[in-house]
N, C-alpha and C positions, 0 to 999 in steps of 0.2 A: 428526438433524444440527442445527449450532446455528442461527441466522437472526443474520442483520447487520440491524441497525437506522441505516442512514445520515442525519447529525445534519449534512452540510455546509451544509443550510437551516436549521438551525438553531442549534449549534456553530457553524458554521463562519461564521455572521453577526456572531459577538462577535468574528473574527478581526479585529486591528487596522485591516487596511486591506480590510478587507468591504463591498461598499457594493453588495450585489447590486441589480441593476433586475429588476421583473419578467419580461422577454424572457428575461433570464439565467437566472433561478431555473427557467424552465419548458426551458429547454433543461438544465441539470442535472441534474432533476427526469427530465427523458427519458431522457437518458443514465444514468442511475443505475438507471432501471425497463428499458433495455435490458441493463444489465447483469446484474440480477436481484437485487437488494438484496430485502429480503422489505420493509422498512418503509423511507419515507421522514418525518423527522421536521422538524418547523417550525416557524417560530418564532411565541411567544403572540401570536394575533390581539388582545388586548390591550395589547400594545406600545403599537402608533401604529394611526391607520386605513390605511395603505400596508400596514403587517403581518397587518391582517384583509383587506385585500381580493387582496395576494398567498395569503393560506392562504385563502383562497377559490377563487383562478384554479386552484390546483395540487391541492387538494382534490376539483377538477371534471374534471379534465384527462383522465379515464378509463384512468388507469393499472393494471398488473399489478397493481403490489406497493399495499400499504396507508400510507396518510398517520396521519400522528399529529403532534400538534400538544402544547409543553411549556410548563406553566402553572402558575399560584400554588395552592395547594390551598385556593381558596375558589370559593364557585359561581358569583358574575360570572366568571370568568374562564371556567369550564364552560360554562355555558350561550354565552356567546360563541363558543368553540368548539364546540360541537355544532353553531352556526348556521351555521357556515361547511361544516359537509358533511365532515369529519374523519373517519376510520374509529375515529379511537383518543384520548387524553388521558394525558399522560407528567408525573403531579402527581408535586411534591415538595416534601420540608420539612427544612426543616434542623434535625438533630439533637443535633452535635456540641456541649458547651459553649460553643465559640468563637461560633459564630450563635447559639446559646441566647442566652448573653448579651449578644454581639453587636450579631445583627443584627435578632432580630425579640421576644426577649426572652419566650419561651414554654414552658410545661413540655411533658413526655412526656405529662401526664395529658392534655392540651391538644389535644397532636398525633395524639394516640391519637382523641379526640373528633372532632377537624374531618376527619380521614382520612375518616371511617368514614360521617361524613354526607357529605361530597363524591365518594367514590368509589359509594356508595350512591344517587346523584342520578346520576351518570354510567352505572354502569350499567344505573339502568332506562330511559335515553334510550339504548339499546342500543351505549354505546360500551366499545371495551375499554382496560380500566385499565393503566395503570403506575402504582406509588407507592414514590418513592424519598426514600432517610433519604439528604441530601445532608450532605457531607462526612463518612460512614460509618466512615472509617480512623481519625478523631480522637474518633471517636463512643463510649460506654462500651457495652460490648457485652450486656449487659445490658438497657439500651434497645432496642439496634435488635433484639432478640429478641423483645421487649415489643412493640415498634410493628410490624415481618412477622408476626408470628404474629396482632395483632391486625385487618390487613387482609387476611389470606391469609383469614382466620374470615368478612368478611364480601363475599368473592368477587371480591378482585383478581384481575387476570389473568397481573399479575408482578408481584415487587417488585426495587427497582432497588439494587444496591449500587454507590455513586459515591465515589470517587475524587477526591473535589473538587478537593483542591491539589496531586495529584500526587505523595503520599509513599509508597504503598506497595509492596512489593516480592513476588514470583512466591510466596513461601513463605507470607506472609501473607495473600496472595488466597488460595488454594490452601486455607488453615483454616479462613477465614471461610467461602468458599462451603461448603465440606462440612460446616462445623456448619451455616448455615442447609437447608442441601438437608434436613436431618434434623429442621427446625425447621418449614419450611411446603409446602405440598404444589402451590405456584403456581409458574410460571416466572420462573427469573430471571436477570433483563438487569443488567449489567456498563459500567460509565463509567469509563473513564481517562484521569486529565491526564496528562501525559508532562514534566512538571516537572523530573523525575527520570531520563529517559529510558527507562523501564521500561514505557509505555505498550502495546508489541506482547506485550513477556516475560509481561503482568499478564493479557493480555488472552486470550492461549495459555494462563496458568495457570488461570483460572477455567474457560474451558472443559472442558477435562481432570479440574475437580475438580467438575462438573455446571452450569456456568451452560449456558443455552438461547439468549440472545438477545446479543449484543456491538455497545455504540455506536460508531461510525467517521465518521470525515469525511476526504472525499479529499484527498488528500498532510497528512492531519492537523491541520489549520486551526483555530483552537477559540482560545479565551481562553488568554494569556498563551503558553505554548508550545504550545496545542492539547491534542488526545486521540487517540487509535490510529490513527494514518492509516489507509486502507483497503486499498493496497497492500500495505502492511507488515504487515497482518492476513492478507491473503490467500496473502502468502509466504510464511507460519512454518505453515499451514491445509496449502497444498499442499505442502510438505516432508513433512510428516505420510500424507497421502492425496491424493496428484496427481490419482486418477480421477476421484473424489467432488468435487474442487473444480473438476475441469474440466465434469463432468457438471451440473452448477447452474448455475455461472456464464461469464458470455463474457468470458474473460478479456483481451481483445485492448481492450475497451472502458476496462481502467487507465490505462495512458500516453495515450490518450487525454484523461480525464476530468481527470488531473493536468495537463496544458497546460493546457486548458480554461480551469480554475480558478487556475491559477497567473496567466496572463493577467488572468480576471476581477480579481484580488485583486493584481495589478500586485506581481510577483514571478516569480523563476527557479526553476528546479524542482533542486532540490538536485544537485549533478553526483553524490552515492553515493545520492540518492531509488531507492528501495523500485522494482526493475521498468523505471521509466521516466527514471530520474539518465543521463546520456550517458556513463558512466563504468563503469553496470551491469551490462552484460555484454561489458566489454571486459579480454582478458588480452594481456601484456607479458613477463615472464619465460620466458626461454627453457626452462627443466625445466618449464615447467607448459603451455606450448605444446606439447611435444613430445606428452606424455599428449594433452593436447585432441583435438590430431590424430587419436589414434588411436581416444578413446572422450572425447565432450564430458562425459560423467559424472564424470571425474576430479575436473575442478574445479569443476564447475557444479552446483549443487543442484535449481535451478530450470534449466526446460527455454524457451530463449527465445520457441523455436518457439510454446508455447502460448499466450504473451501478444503474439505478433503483433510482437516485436523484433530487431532481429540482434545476431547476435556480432560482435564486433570481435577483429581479432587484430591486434595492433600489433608489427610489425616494423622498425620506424625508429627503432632507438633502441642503447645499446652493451648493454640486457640481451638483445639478441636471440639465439636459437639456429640452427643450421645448419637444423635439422627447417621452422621455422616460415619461412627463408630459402627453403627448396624447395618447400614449399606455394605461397609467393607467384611463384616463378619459377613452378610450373607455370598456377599464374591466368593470367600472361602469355602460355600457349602458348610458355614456353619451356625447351627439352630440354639440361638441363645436366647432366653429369656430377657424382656428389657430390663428386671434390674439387677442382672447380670451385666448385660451390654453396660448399664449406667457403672456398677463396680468397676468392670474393665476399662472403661473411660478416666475414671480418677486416676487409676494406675497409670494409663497413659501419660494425661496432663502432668502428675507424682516427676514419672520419669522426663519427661523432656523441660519441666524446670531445673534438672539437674544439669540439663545435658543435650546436644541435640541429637535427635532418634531417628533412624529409617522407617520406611516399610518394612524390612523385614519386623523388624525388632517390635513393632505394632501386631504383625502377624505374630508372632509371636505369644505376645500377650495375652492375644484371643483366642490363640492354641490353649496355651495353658489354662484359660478360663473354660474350654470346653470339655479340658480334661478333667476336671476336677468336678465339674457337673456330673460328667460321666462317671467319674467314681463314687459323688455324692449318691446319683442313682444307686448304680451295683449295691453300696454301704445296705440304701434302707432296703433293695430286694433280699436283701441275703436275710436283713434285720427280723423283716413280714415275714419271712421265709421259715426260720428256726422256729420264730412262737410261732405259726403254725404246724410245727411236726410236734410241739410239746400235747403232750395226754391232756383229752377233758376229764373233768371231774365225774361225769358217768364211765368212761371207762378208767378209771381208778376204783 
């Protein structure tokens, strides 16, 4: 099964308005190893000294899953990160022309060299490697064949294909990982910017086409429009395999983890967000109400129940149907005849053409309909009632 490698310490720190403390990072960090993430990743203890001495607190923290830490592919940067106690080193080099010429102005022959000595230095301080050709989709593929194959050769543990700027799309993931699957014999982890909005599709497609490891950050946080939120990775996963994703992970701890961090990062959490948006598992149309009622499968892919959320069924409004108007009178504890309920239904639909309507004011309605049944009743017992005490014609 694949492993999520959770990047919101580190992704998620380039987010604009990121500005984790370390109290924060280590409550995340918990939440994320309760959740069951296999890796957490953080950011280069080479940053600032705050960045080495937070990837040191979380480093130590004695967590399940494994810390890893993403750095420049030179050996200051390694050895700095080994010092802080890391399980792992998540190096990368830019491949593409655009950073070739760019940003750091280096060949393939180059890249191929300093790989090979710094993942070599890492490994025999017994840590485990990632080495990733960043911005790979712009990259000539020929190269990044050249450069996997030539650190798979001297004992990486994955190599990463990234996504940098967020252009590619399901069909293109989907080729590239299966020519490399057939290229190096090491695990490989998968980066997507969501630029493009294709972040979760990219991230579903790689797996499918053999990646092992996929980067995530909660509610998707990351430089510029972020990379695969973790929600939204774990909802297109359990569509696929609901056992298997409930069986790993505690699903209940998303919506969670997305507050959390929406807060920390001084933001709302999307009203259609992946799971935990307030909008998520709420339906309105009355044909789709009626199905719900009967089998919540109709319309629901995802089962709320597993991630600890409820359904919403929204009856206050003119799409509403008679079916989901008797569900809610019986909520009430109240016994209405359906074409009662059907009367009470027009009045609703009546009033929120006018106007837009609550719950209560639905409650409402169906008060009043109950009471007037009720008085209909009383009416005709009192009616049966009198011409029965009136004289028969033998005793006259």
């Amino acid at each position: 099964m694949w492993s999520i490698i959770d990047s919101t310490l580190r992704e998620g720190e380039q987010f604009i308005n990121a500005n984790f403390s370390l109290p924060q990072k280590k409550e995340i960090a918990l939440m994320l190893d309760n959740f069951g993430v296999d890796y957490i990743e953080l950011s280069n203890p080479a940053s600032s000294e705050q960045s080495r001495i937070d990837c040191t607190a979380i480093a130590n923290l004695g967590l399940g899953c494994k810390t890893l830490t993403h750095t420049r592919c030179n050996l200051e940067d390694v050895r700095l990160a080994i010092d802080t106690g890391v399980d792992g080193v998540d190096l990368l080099f830019g491949t593409s022309k655009y950073l070739r010429d760019y940003a750091h102005g280096k060949s393939i022959d180059y890249i191929i060299a300093k790989a090979k000595e710094v993942i070599s230095m890492a490994k025999n301080a017994g840590c485990e490697v990632r080495f990733s050709c960043e911005d790979s989709f712009r990259s000539d593929a020929e190269d990044l064949v050249r450069v996997y194959r030539a650190v798979d050769r001297v004992g990486v543990d994955r190599i990463g294909i990234a996504d940098t700027v967020g252009i590619a799309h399901p069909q293109q993931v989907s080729e590239l990982v299966s020519s490399l699957r057939t290229v190096v014999d090491c695990d490989i982890e998968v980066h997507f910017h969501n630029d493009t909005g294709c972040a979760v599709a990219n991230a579903h497609s790689a797996v499918q086409a053999g990646a092992t490891h996929v980067d995530t950050c909660v509610l998707g946080i990351g430089e510029r429009n972020g990379i695969t939120p973790l929600g939204g990775f774990i909802s297109r996963m359990y569509a696929d395999d609901p056992e298997a994703v409930k069986m790993k992970y505690n699903l209940p701890m998303i919506p969670h983890m997305d507050h959390y961090v929406a807060n920390a990062v001084d933001v709302q959490v999307p009203f259609n967000n992946y799971l935990s948006g307030y909008s998520a598992f709420s339906h309105k149309a009355g044909m789709h109400l009626k199905a719900m009622l009967q089998n919540s499968s109709t319309y629901e892919a995802l089962n709320p129940d597993d991630f600890g959320v409820s359904r919403v069924v929204n009856v206050a409004h003119r799409l509403t149907g008679w079916n989901a108007v008797k569900s809610r009178a019986e909520q009430l504890g109240l016994s209405l005849p359906d074409q009662t309920i059907r009367e009470a239904t027009k009045s609703i639909k009546a009033a929120a053409d006018v106007r837009h309507i609550t719950l209560d004011e639905v409650d409402l309605i169906l008060r009043d309909f109950d009471t007037r049944q009720m008085n209909k009743r009383t009416d005709e017992g009192r009616l049966h009632g009198s011409k029965s005490d009136l004289p028969t014609a033998t005793e006259c």
